[in-house]
VOPAGU-2260 file (C-alpha; in pm, 1 decimal, decimal comma):
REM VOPAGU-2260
SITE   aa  ch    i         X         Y         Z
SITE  UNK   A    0    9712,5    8852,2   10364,6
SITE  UNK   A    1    9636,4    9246,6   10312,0
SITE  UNK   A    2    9445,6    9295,3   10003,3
SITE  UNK   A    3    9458,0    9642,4    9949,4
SITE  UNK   A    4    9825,9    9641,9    9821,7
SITE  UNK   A    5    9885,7    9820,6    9541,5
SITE  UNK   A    6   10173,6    9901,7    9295,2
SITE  UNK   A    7   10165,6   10258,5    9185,8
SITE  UNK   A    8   10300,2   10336,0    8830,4
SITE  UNK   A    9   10230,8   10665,4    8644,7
SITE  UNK   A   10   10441,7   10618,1    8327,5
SITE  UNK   A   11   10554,2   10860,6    8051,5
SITE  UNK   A   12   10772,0   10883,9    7773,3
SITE  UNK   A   13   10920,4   11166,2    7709,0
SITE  UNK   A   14   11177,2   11308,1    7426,7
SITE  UNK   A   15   11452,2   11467,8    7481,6
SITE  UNK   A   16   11316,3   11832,0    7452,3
SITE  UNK   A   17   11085,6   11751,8    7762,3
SITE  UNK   A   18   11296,8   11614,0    8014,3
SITE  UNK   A   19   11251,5   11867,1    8222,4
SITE  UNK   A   20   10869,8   11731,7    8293,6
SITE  UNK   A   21   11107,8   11481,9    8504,4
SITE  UNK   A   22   11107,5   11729,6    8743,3
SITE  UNK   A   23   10739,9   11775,3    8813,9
SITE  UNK   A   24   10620,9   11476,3    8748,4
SITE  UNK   A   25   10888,3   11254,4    8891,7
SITE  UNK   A   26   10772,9   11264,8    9287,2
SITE  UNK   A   27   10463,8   11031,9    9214,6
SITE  UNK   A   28   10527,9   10896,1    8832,9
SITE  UNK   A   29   10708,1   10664,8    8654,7
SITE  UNK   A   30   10892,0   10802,7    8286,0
SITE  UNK   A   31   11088,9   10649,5    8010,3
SITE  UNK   A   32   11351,7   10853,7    7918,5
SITE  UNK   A   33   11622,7   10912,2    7782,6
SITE  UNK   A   34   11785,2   11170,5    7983,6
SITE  UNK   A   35   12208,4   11242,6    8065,2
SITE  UNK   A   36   12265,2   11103,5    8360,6
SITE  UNK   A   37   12549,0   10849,5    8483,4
SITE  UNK   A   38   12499,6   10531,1    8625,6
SITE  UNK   A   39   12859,1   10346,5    8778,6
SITE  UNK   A   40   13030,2   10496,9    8594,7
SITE  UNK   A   41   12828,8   10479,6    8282,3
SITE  UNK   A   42   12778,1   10829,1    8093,5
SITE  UNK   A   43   12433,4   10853,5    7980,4
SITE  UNK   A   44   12318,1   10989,3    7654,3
SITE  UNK   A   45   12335,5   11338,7    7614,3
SITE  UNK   A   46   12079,7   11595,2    7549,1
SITE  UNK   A   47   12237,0   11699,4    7261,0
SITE  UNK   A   48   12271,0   11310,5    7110,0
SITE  UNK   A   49   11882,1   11214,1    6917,7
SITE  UNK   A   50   12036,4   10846,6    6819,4
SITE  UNK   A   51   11839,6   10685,7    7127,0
SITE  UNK   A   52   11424,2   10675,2    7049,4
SITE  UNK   A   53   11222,8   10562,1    7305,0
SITE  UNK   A   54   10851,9   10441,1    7075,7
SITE  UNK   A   55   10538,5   10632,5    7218,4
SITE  UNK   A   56   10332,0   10297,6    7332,9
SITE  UNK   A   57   10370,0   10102,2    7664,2
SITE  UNK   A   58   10160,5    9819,1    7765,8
SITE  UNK   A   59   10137,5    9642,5    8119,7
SITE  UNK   A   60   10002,4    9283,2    8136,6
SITE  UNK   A   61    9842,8    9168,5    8484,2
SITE  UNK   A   62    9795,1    8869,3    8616,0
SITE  UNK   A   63    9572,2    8838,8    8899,1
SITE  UNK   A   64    9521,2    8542,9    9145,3
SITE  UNK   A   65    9229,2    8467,5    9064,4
SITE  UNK   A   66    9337,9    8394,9    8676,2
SITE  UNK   A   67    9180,6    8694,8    8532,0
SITE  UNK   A   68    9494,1    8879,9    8249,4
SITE  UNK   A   69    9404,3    9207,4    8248,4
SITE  UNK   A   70    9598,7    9401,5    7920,5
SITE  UNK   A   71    9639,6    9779,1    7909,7
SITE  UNK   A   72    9811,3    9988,3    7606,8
SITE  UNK   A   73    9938,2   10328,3    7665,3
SITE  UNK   A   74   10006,5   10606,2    7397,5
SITE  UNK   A   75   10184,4   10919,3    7423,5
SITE  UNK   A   76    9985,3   11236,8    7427,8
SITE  UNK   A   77   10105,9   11567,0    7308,0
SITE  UNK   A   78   10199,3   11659,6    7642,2
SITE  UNK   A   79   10409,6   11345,2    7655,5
SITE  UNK   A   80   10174,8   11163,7    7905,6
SITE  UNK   A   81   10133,5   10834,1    7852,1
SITE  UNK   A   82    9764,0   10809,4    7896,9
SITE  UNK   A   83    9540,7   10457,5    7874,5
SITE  UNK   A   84    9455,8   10387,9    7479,5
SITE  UNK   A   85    9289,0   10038,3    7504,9
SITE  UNK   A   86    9199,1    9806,5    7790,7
SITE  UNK   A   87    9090,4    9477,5    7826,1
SITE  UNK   A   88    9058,7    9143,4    8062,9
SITE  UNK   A   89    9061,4    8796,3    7962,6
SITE  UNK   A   90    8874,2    8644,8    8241,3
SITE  UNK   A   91    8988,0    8296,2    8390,1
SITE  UNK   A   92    8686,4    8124,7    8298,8
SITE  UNK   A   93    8613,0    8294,2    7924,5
SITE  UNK   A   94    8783,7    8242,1    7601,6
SITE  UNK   A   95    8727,4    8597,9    7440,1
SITE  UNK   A   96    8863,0    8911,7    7593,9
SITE  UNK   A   97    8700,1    9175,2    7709,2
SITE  UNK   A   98    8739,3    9537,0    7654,8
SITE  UNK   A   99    8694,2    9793,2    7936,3
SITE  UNK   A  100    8561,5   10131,8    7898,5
SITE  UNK   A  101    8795,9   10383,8    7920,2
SITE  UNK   A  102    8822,1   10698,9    8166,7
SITE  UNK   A  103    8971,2   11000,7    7977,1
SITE  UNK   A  104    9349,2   11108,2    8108,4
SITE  UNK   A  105    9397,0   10744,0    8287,0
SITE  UNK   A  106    9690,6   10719,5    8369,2
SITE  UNK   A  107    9979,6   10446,8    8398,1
SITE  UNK   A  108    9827,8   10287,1    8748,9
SITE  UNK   A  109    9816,3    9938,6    8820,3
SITE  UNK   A  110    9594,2    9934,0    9209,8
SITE  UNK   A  111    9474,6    9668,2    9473,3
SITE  UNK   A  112    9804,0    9404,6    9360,6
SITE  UNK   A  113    9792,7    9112,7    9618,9
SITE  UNK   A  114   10076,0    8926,5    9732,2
SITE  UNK   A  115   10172,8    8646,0    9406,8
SITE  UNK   A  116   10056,3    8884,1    9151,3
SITE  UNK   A  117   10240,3    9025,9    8856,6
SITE  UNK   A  118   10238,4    9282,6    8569,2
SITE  UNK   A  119   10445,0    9266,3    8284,2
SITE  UNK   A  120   10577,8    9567,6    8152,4
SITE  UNK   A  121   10692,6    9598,8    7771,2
SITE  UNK   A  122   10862,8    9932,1    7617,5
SITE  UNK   A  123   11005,1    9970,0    7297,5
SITE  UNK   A  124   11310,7   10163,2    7159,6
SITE  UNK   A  125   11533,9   10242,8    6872,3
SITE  UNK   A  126   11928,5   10329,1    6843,1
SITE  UNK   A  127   12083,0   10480,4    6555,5
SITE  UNK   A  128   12309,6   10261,7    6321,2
SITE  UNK   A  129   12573,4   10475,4    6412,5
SITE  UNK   A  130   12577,9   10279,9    6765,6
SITE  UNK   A  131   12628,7    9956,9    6600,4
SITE  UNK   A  132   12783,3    9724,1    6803,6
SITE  UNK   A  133   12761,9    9976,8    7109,3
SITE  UNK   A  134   12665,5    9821,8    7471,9
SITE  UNK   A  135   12359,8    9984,5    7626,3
SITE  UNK   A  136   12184,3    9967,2    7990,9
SITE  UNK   A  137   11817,7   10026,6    8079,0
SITE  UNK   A  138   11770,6   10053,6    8467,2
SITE  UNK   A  139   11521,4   10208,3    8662,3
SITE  UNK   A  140   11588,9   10485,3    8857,3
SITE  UNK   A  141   11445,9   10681,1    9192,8
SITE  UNK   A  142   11238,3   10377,8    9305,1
SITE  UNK   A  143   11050,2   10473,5    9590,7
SITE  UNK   A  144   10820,6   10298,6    9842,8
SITE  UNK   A  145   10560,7   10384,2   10106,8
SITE  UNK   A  146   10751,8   10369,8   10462,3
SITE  UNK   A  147   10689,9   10191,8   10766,5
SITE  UNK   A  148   10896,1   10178,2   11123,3
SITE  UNK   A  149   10957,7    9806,9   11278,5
SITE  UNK   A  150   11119,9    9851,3   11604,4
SITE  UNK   A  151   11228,6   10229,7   11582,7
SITE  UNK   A  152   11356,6   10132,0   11190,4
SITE  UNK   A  153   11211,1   10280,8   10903,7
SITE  UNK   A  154   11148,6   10018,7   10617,8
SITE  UNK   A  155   11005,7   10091,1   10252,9
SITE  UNK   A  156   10761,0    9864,2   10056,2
SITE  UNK   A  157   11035,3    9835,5    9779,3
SITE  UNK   A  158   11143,3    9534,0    9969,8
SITE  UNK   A  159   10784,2    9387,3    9897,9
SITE  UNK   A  160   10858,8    9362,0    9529,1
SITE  UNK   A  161   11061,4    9199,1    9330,9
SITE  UNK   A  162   11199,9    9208,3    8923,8
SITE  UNK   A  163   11271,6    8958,8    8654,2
SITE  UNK   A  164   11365,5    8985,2    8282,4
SITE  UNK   A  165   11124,0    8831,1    8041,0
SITE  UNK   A  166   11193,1    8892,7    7675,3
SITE  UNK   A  167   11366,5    9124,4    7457,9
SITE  UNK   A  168   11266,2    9085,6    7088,5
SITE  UNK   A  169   11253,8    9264,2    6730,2
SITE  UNK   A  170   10931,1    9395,2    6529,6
SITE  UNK   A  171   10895,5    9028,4    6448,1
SITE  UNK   A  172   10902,6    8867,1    6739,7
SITE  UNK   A  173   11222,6    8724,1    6675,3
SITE  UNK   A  174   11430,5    8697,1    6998,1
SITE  UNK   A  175   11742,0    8948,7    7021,9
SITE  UNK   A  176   12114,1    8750,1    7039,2
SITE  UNK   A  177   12270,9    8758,0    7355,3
SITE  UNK   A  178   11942,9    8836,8    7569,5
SITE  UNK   A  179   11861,7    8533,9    7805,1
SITE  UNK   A  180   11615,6    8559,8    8029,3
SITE  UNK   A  181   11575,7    8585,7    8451,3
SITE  UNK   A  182   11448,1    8228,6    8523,8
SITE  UNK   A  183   11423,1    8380,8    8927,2
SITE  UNK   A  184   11251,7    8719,6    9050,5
SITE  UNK   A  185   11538,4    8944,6    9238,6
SITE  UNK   A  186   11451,9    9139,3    9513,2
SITE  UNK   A  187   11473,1    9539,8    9466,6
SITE  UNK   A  188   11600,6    9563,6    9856,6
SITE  UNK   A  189   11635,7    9309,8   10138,7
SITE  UNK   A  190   11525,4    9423,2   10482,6
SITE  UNK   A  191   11703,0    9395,5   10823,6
SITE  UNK   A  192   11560,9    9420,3   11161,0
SITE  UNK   A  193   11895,8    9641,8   11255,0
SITE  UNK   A  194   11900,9    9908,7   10960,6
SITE  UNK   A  195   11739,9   10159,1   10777,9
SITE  UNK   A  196   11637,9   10093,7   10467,3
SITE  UNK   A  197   11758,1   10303,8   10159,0
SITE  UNK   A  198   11496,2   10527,9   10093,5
SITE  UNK   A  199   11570,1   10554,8    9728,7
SITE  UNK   A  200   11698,9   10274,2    9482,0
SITE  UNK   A  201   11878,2   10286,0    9106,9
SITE  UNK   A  202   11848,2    9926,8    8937,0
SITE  UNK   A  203   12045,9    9844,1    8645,0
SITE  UNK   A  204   11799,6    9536,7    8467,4
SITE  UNK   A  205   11947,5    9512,2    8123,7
SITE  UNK   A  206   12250,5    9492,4    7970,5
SITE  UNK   A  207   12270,2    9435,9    7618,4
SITE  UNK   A  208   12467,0    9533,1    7295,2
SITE  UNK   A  209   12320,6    9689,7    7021,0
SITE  UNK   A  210   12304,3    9584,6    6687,6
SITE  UNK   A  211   12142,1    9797,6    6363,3
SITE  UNK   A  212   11977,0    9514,5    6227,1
SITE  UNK   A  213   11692,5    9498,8    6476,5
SITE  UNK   A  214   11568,7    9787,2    6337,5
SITE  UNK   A  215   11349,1    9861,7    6694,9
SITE  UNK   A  216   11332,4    9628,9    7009,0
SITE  UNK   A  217   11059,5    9565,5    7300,8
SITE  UNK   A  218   11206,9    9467,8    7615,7
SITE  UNK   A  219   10957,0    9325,7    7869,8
SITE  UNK   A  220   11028,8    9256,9    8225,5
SITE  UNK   A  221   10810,4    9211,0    8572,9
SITE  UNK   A  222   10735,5    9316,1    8875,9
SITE  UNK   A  223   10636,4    9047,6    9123,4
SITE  UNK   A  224   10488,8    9126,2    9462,0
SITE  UNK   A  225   10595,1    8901,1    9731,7
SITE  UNK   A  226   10558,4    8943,0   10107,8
SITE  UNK   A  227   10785,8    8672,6   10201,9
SITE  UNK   A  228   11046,5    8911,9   10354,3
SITE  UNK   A  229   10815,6    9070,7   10493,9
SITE  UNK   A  230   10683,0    8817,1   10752,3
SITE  UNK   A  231   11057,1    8716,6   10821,6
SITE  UNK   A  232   11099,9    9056,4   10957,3
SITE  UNK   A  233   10808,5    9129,5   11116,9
SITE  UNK   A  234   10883,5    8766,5   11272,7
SITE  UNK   A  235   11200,0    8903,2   11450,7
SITE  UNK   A  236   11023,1    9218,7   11569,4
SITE  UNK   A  237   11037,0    9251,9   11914,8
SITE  UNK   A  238   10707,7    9438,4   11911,8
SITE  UNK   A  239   10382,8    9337,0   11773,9
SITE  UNK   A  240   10274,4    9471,8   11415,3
SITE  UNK   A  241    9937,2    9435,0   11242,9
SITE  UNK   A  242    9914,3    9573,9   10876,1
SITE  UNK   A  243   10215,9    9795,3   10847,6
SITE  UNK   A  244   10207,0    9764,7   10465,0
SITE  UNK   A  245    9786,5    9813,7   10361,9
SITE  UNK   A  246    9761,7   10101,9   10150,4
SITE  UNK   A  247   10061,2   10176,9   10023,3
SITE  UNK   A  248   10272,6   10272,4    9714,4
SITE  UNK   A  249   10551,7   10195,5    9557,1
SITE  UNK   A  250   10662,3   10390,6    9221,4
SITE  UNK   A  251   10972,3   10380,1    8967,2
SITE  UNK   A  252   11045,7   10722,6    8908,1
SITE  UNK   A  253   11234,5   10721,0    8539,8
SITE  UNK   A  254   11359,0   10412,3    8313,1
SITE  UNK   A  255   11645,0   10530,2    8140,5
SITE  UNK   A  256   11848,8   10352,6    7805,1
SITE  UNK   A  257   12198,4   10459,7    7822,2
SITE  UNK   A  258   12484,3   10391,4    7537,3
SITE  UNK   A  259   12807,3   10308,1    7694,9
């Protein structure tokens, strides 16, 4: 088992007026957004429509192997980075958490994930009454993974993780109607021995109709890593591979909220 896997996510949100940061920081970052863009078929909202607010905090929930929940918040800072506000770890033997000291300009970077580990990811956002009753998407877009070659095909780490919904509730914790959650992890690529992967992936995670009276929602979901398909295809290699996936990243470029 490698154990210097890691799962790479710089996050921001951004308003509308600084999309455009999309485009330098998207290469190595992760962004909530929401940006015009279309997704099957699905016209975004446009740069010119303020009814969709994306809330300036994001936190990320780990759980480690060895028990330890480690809790970071992240605030939005005039730029529009999200930078680290508050950490802490609740470690598996103590009943108190702890906080962590805090490096200035930290950004959204979760490092050293091992195989079984997950981080839960909660944003939060707003719609205008005037999209009452509207259906919405959030999916993340320009996923991207470190690449490796099995047997003369090139392969991404994407195919090392995998996504669930967990919970999508109001200010008061009070679950949203028509939400149910993932009870299984889905896979954001398969691998095959006889193809090239996709270097670049768009996944649609929920759909959902919006309704005035939650007033503001926060949506969690996970990412699980998993190496499972992994050793299947290094099992039908024809070569011999050692460890073709230490070190390496894997990023979600943008999460975007569109009104259909």
């Amino acid at each position: 088992m490698e154990k210097n896997q890691k799962i790479k996510l710089i996050t921001n949100i951004i308003t509308l007026s600084l999309t455009a940061l999309l485009l330098v920081f998207s290469i190595f970052g992760w962004y909530v957004t929401n940006s015009t863009a279309t997704v099957s078929g699905v016209t975004g909202v446009s740069a010119s429509d303020d009814s969709v607010k994306m809330l300036d905090t994001v936190k990320a929930v780990r759980y480690s192997l060895n028990g330890d929940v480690t809790t970071n918040t992240y605030k939005k800072n005039s730029s529009g980075k999200l930078v680290l506000d508050t950490s802490e770890i609740l470690y598996y033997d103590d009943t108190e958490a702890t906080p962590i000291t805090v490096e200035p300009n930290t950004y959204f970077y979760v490092n050293d994930m091992l195989p079984g580990e997950h981080v839960d990811i909660t944003i939060g956002y707003s719609i205008d009454s005037s999209k009452d009753g509207k259906n919405y998407q959030i999916y993340l877009k320009n996923i991207v993974g470190d690449q490796f070659v099995v047997d003369e095909k090139s392969h991404y780490v994407t195919g090392a993780f995998r996504y669930k919904n967990i919970s999508l509730k109001d200010a008061n914790d009070v679950a949203a109607s028509d939400f149910e959650a993932d009870e299984n992890y889905t896979w954001f690529s398969s691998y095959n021995i006889a193809q090239n992967d996709s270097p670049t992936l768009d996944k649609i995670i929920l759909n959902h109709v919006w309704d005035k009276d939650y007033g503001s929602l926060y949506y969690t979901f996970s990412i699980y890593e998993d190496f499972s398909q992994y050793y299947r295809l290094i099992a039908q290699a024809e070569n011999s591979y050692g460890n073709l996936l230490s070190e390496r990243d894997f990023n979600i470029g943008e999460i975007y909220l569109f009104i259909k």
